[in-house]
Rosetta silent file (secondary structure, phi, psi, omega in degrees, C-alpha in Angstrom):
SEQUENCE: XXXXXXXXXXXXXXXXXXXXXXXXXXXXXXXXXXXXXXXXXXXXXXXXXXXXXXXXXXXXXXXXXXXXXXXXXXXXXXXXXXXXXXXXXXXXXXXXXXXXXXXXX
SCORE:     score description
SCORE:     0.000 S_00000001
   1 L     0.000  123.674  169.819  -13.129    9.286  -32.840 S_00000001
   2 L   -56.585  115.537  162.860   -9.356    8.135  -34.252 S_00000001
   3 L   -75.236  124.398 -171.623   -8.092    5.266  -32.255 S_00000001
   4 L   -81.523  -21.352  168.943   -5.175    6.556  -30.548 S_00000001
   5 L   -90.388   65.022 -162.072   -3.949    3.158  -29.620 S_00000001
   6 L   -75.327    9.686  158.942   -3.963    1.540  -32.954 S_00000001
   7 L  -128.695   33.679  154.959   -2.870   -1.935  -32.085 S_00000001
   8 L  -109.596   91.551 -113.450   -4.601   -2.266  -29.582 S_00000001
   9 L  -121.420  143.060  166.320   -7.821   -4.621  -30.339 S_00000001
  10 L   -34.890  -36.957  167.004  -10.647   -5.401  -27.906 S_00000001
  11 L   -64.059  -56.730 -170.066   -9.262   -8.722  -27.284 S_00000001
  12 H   -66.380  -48.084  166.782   -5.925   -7.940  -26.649 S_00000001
  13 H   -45.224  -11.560 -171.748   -7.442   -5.360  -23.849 S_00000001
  14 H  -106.715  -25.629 -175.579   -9.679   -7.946  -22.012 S_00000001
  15 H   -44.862  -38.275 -164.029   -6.365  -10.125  -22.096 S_00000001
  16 L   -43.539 -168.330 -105.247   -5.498   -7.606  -19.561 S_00000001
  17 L   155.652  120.753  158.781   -5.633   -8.298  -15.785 S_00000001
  18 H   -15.924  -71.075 -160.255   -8.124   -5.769  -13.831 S_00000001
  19 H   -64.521  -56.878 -154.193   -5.416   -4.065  -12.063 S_00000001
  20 H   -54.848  -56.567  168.238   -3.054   -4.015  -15.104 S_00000001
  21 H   -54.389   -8.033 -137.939   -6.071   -1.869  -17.280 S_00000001
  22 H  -132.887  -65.055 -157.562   -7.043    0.473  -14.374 S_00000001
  23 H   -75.125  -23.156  157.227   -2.690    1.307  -13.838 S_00000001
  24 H   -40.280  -45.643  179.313   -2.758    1.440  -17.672 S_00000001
  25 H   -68.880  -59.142 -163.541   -5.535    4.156  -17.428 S_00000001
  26 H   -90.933   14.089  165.713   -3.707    5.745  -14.761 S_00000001
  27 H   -72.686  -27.425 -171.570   -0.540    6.363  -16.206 S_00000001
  28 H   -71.164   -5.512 -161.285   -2.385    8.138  -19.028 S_00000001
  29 H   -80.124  -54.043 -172.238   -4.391    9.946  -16.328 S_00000001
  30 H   -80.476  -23.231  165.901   -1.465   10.887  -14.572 S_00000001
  31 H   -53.282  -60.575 -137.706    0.312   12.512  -18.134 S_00000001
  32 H   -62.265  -36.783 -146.212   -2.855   14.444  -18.460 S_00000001
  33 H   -77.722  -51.538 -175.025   -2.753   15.647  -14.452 S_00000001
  34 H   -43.024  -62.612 -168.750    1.425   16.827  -15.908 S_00000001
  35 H  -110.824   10.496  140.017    0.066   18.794  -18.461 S_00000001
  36 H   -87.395   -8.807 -173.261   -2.585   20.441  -17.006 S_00000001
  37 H   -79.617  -21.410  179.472   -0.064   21.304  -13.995 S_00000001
  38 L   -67.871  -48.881 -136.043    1.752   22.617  -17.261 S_00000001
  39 L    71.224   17.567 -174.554   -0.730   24.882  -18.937 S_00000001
  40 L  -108.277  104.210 -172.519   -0.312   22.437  -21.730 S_00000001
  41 H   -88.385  -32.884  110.501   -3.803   22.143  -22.786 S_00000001
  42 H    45.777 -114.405  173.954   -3.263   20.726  -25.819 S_00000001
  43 H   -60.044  -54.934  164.031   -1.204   17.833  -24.418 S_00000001
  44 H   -18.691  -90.718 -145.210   -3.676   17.306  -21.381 S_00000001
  45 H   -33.830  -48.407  139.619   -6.365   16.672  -24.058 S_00000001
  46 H   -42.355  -11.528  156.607   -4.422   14.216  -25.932 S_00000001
  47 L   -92.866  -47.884 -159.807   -3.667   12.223  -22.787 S_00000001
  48 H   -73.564  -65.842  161.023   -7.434   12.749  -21.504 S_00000001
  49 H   -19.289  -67.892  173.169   -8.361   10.958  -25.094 S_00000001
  50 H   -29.007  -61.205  174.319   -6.257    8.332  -24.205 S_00000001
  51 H   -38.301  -65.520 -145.455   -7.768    8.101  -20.608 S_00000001
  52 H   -94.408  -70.145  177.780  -11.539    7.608  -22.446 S_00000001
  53 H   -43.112  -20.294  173.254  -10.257    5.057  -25.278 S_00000001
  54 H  -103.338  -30.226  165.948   -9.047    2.863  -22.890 S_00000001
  55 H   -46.322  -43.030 -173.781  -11.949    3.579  -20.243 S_00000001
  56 H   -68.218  -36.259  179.692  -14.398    2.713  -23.341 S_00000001
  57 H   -57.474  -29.807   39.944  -12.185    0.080  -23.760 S_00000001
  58 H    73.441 -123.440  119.061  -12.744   -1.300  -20.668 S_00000001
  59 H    22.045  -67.515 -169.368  -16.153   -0.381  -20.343 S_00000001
  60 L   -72.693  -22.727  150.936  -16.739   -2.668  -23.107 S_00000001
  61 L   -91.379  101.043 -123.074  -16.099   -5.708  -21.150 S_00000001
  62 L   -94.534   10.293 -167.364  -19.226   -7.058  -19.766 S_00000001
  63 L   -99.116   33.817  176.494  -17.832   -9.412  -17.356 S_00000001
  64 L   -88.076  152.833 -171.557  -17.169   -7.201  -14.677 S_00000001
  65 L   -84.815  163.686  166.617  -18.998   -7.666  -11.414 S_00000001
  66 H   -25.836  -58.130  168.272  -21.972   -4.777  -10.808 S_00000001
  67 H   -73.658  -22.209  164.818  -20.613   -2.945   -8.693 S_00000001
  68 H   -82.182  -24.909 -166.038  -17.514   -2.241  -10.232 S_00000001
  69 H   -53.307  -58.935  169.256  -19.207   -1.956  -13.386 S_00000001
  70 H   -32.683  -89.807 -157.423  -21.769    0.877  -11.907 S_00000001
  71 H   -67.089  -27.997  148.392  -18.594    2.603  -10.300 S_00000001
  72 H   -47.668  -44.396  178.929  -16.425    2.785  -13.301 S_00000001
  73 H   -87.955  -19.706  175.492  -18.522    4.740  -15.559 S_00000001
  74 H   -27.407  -71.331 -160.361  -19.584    7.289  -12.842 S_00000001
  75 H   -32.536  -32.445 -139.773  -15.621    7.358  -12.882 S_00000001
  76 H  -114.592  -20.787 -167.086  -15.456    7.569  -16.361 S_00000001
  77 H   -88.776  -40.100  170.141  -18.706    9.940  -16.974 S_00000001
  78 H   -41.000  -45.963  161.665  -16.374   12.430  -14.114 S_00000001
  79 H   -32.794  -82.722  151.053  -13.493   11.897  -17.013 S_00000001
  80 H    -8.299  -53.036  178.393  -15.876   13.180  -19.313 S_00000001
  81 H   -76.118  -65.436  159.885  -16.487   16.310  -17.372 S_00000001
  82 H   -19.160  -58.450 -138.030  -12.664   16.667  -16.653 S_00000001
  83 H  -118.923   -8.919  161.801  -11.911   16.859  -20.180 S_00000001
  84 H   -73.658  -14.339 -173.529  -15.210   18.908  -21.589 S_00000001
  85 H  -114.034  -27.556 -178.425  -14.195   21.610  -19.029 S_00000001
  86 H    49.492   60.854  164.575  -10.089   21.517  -18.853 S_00000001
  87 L   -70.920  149.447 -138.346  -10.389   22.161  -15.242 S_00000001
  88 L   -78.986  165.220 -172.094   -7.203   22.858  -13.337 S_00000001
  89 H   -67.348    2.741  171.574   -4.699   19.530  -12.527 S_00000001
  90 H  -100.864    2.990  173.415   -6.315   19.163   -9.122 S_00000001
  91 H   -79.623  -15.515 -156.218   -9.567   17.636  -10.660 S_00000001
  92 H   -82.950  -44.382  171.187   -7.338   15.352  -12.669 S_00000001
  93 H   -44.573  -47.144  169.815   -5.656   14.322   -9.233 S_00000001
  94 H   -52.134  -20.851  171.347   -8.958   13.379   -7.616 S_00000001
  95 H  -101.926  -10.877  159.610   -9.815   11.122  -10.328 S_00000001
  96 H   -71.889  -26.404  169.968   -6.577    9.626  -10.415 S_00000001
  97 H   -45.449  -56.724 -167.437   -7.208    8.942   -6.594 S_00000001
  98 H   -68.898  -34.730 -160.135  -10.562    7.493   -7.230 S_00000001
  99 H   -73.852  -62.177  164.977   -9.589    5.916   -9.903 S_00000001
 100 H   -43.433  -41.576 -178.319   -6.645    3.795   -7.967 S_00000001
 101 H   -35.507  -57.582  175.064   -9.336    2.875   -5.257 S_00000001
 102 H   -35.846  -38.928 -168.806  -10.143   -0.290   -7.543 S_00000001
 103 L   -52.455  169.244 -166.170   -7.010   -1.827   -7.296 S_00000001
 104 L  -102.863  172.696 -166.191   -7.567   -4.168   -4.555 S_00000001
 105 L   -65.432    0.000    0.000   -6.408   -3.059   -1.116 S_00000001
């Protein structure tokens, strides 16, 4: 897979703040939710890439507690489905919902 973020380095991503990667994810989350609401499948797919390089990204840090750990890739295997099926923009909402849960209350 091409990294679509190319200056963005494993490091520089853990630098990150919880919250700040998870609203990072969901802006791209929320393009892709635009342009399936669009018919632009296309563009969707190219945001939904986005979505999974920075999920893997993510993902990749192991110092997350269990339970978030656990519940992020569900989220992220649900992505996965999302963007193998290019189901209409209201699956894309539900996982931006879900997704947003992390943040803390």
């Amino acid at each position: 897979m091409t990294q679509l973020h190319p200056n963005l380095t494993k490091e520089k991503w853990n630098s990150l703040s919880k919250d700040k990667q998870i609203l990072n994810i969901a802006s791209e989350l929320t393009r892709a939710k635009h342009w399936l609401g669009q018919d632009e499948k296309q563009y969707a797919g190219n945001s939904l890439d986005r979505v999974l390089e920075l999920a893997d990204l993510t993902i990749q840090n192991k110092n997350w507690d269990k339970n978030f750990f656990r519940e992020f890739l569900r989220w992220r295997e649900q992505v996965g489905t999302l963007y193998a099926s290019a189901q209409a923009g209201i699956e894309a909402d539900l996982l931006l919902r879900s997704l947003l849960n992390f943040l803390p209350q």
